[in-house]
N, CA, C and O atoms as CSV, one atom per row, in Angstrom:
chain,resi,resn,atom,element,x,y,z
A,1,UNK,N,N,-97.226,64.536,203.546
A,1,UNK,CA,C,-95.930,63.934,203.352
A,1,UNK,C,C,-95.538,64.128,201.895
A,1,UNK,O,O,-96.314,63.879,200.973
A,2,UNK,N,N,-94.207,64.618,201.716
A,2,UNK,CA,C,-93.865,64.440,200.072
A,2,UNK,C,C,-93.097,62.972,199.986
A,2,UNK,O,O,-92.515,62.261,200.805
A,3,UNK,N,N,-93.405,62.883,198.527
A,3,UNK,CA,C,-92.747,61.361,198.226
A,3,UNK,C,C,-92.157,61.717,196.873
A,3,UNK,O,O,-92.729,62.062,195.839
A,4,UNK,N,N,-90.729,61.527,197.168
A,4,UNK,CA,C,-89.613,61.397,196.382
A,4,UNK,C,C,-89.045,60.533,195.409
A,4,UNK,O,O,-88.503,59.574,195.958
A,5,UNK,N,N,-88.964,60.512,194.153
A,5,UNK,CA,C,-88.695,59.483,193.100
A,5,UNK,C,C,-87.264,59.721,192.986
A,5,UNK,O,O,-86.773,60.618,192.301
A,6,UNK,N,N,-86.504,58.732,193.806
A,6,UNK,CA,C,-84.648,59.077,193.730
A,6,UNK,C,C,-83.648,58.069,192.986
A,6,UNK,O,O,-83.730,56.877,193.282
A,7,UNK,N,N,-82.885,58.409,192.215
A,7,UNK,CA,C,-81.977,57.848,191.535
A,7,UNK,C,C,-81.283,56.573,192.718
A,7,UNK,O,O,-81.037,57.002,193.845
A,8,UNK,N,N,-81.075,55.503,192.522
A,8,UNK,CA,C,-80.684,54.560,193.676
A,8,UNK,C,C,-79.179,54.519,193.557
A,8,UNK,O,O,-78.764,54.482,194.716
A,9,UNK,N,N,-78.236,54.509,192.778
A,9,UNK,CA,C,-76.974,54.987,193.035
A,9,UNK,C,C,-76.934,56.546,193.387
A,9,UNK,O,O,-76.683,56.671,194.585
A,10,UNK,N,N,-77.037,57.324,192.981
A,10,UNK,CA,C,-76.542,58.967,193.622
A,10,UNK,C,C,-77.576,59.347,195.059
A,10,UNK,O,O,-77.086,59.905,196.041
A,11,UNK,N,N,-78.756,59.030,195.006
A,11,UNK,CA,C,-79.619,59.759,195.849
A,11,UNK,C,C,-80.444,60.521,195.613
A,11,UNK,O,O,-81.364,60.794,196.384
A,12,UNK,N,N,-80.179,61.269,193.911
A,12,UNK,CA,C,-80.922,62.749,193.217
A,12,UNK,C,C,-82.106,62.030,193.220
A,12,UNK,O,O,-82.354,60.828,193.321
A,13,UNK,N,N,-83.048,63.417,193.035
A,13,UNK,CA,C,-84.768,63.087,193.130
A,13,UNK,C,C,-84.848,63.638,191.905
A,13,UNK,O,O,-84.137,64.551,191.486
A,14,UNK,N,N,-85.998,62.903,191.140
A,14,UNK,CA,C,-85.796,63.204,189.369
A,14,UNK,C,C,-87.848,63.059,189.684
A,14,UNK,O,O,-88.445,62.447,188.798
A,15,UNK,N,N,-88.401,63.412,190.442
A,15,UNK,CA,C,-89.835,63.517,190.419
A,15,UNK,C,C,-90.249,63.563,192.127
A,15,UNK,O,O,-89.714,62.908,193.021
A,16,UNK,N,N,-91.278,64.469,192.240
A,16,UNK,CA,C,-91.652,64.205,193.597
A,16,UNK,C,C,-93.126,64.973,193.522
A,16,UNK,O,O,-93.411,65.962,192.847
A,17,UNK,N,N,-94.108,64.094,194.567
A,17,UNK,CA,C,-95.734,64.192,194.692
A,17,UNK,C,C,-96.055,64.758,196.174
A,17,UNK,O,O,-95.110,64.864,196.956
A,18,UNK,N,N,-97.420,65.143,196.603
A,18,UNK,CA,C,-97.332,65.027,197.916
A,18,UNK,C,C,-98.563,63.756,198.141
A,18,UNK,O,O,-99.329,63.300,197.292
A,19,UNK,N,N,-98.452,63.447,199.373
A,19,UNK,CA,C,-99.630,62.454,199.626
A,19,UNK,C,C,-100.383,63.209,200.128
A,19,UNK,O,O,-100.189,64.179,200.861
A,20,UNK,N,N,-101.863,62.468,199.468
A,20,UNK,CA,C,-102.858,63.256,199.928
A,20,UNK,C,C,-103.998,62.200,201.138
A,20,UNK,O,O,-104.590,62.557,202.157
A,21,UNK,N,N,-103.940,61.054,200.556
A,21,UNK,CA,C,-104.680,60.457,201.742
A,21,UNK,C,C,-104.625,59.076,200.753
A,21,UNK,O,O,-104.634,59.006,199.524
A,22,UNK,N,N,-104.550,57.782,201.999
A,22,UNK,CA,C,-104.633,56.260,201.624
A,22,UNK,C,C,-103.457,56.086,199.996
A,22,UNK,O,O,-102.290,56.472,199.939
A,23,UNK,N,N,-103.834,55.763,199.459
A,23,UNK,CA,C,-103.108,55.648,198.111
A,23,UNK,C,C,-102.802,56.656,196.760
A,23,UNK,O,O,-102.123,56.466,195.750
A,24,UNK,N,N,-103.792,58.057,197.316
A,24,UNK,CA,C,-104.123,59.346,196.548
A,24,UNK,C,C,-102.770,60.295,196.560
A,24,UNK,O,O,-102.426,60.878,197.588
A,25,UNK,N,N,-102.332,60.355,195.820
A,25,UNK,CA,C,-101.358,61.824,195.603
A,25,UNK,C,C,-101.063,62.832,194.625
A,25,UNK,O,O,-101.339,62.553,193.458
A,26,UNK,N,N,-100.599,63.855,194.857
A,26,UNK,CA,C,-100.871,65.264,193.705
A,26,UNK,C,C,-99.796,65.345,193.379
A,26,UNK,O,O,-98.780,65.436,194.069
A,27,UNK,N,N,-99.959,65.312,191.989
A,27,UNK,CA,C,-98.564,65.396,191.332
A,27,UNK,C,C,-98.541,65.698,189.987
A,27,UNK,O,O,-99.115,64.816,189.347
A,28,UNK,N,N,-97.951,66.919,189.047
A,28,UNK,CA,C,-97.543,67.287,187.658
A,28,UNK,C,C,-96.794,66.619,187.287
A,28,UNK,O,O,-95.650,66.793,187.707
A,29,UNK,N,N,-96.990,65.777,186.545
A,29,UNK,CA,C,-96.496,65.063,185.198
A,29,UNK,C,C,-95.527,65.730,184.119
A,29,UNK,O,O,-95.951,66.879,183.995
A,30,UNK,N,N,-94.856,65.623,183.607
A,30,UNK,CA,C,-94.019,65.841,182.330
A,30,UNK,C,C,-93.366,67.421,182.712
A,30,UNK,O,O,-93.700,68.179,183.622
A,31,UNK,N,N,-92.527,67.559,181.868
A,31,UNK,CA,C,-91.484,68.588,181.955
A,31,UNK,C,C,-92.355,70.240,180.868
A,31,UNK,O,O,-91.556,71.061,180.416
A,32,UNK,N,N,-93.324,70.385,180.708
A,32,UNK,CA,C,-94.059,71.111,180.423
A,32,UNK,C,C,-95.318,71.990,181.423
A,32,UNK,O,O,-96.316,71.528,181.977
A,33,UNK,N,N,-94.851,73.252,181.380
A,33,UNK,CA,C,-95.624,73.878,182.540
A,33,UNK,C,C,-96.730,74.241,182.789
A,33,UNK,O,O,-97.203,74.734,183.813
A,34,UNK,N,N,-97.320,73.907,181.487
A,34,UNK,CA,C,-98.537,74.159,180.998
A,34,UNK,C,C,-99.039,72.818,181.270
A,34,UNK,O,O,-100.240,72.699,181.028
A,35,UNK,N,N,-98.424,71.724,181.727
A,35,UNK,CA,C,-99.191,70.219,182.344
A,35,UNK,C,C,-99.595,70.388,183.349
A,35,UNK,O,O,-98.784,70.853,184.150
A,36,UNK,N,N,-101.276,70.070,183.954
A,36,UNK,CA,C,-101.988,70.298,184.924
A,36,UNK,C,C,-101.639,69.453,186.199
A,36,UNK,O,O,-101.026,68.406,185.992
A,37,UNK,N,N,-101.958,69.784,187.506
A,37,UNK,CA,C,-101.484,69.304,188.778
A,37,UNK,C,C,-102.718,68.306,188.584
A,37,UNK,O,O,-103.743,68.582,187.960
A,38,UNK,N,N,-102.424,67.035,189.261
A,38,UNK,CA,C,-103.751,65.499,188.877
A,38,UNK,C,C,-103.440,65.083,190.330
A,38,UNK,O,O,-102.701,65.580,191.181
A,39,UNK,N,N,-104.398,63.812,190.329
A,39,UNK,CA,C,-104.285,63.587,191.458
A,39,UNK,C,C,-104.870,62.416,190.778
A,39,UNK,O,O,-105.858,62.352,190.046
A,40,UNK,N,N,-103.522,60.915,191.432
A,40,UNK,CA,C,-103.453,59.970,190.689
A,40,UNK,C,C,-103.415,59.202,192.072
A,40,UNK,O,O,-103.494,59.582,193.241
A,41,UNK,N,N,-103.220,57.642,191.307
A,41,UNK,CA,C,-103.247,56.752,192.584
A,41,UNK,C,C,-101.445,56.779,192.655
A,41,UNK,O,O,-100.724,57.190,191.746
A,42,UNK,N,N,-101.011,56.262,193.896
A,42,UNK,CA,C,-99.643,56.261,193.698
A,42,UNK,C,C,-98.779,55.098,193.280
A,42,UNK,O,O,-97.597,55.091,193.625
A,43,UNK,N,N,-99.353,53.978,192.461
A,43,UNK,CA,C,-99.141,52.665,191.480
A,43,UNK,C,C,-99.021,53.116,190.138
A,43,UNK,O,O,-98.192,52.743,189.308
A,44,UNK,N,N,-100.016,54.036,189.992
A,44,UNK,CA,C,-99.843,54.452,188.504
A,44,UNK,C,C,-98.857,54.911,188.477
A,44,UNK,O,O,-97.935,54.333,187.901
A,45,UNK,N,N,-98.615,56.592,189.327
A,45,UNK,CA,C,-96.896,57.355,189.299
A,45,UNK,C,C,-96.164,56.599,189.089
A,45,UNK,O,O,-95.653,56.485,187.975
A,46,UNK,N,N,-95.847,55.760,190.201
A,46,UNK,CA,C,-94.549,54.374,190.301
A,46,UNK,C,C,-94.789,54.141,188.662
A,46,UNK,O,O,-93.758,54.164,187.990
A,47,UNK,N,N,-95.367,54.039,188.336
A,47,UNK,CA,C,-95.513,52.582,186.501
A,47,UNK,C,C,-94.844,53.544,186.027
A,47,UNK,O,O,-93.838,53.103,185.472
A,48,UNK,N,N,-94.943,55.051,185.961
A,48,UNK,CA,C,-94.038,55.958,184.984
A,48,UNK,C,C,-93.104,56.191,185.083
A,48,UNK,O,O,-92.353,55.893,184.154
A,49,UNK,N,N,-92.491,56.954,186.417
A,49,UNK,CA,C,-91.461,57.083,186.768
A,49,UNK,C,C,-90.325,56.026,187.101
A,49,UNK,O,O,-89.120,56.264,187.021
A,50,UNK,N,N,-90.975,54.659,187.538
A,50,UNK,CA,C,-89.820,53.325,187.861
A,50,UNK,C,C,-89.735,52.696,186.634
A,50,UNK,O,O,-89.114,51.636,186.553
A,51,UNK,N,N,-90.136,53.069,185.903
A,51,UNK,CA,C,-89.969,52.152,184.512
A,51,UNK,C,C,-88.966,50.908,184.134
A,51,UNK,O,O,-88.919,49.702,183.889
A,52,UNK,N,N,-88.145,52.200,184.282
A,52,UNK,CA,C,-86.425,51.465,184.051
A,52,UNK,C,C,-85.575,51.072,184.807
A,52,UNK,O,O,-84.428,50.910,184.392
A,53,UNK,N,N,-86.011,50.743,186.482
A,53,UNK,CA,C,-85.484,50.482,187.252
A,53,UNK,C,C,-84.296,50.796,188.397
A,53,UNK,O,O,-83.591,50.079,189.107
A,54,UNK,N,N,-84.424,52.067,188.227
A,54,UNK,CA,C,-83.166,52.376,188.272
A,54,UNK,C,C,-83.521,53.894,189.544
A,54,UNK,O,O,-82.734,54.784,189.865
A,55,UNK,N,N,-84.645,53.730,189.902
A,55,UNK,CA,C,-84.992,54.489,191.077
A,55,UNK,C,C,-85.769,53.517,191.725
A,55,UNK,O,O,-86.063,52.363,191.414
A,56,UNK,N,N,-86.142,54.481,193.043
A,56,UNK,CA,C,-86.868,53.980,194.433
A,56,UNK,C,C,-87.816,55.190,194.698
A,56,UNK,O,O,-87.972,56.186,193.992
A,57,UNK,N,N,-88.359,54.899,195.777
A,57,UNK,CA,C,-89.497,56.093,195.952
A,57,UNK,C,C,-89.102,56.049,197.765
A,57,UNK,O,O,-89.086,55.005,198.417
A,58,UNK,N,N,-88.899,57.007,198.155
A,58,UNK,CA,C,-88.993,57.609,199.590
A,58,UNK,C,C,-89.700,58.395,199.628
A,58,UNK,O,O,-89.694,59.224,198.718
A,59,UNK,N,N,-90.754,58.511,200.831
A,59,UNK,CA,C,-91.291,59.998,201.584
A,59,UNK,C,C,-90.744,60.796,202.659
A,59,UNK,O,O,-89.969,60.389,203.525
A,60,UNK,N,N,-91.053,61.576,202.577
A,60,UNK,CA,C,-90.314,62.693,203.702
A,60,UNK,C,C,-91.633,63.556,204.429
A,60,UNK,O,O,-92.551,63.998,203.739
A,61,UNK,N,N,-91.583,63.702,205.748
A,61,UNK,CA,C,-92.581,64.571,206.281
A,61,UNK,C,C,-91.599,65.567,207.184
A,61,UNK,O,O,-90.501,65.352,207.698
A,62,UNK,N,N,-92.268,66.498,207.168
A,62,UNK,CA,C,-91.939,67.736,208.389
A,62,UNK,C,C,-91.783,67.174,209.724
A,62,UNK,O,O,-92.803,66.554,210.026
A,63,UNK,N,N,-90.877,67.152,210.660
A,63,UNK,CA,C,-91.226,67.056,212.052
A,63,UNK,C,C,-91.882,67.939,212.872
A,63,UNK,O,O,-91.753,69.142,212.644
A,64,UNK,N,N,-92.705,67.484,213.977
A,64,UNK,CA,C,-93.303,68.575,214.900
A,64,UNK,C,C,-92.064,69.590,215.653
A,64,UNK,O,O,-90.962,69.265,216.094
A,65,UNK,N,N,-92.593,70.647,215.607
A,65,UNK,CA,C,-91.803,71.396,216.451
A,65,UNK,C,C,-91.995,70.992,217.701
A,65,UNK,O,O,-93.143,70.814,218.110
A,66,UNK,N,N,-90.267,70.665,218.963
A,66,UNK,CA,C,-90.868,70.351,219.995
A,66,UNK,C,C,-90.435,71.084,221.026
A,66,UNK,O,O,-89.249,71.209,221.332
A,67,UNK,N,N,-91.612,71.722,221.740
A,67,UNK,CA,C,-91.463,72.778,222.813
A,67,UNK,C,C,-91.789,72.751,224.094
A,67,UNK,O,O,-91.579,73.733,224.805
């Protein structure tokens, strides 16, 4: 599942992780490309990215194809 860090008036996503299992998710940090992919709890992300209140966090998954 990816999980989306979105602006709560517009909708824009200004950060996004994928989940990896229970509370674990992978996610690059900072606007530098040379910052390594981590794998953090997803309380910590939230503490950085929600700081200022002014986002929410949604996930999004793929649906099954149905045939």
């Amino acid at each position: 599942m990816a999980i989306f860090f979105l602006i709560k008036t517009t909708g824009d996503a200004y950060h996004s992780c994928v989940h990896l299992a229970d509370n674990l998710v992978f996610t690059k940090n900072g606007r530098n490309r040379l910052s390594p992919w981590v794998i953090m709890r997803l309380e910590d992300v939230k503490k950085v990215y929600l700081y200022r209140g002014d986002g929410h966090v949604q996930g999004f998954r793929r649906k099954p194809d149905s045939k």
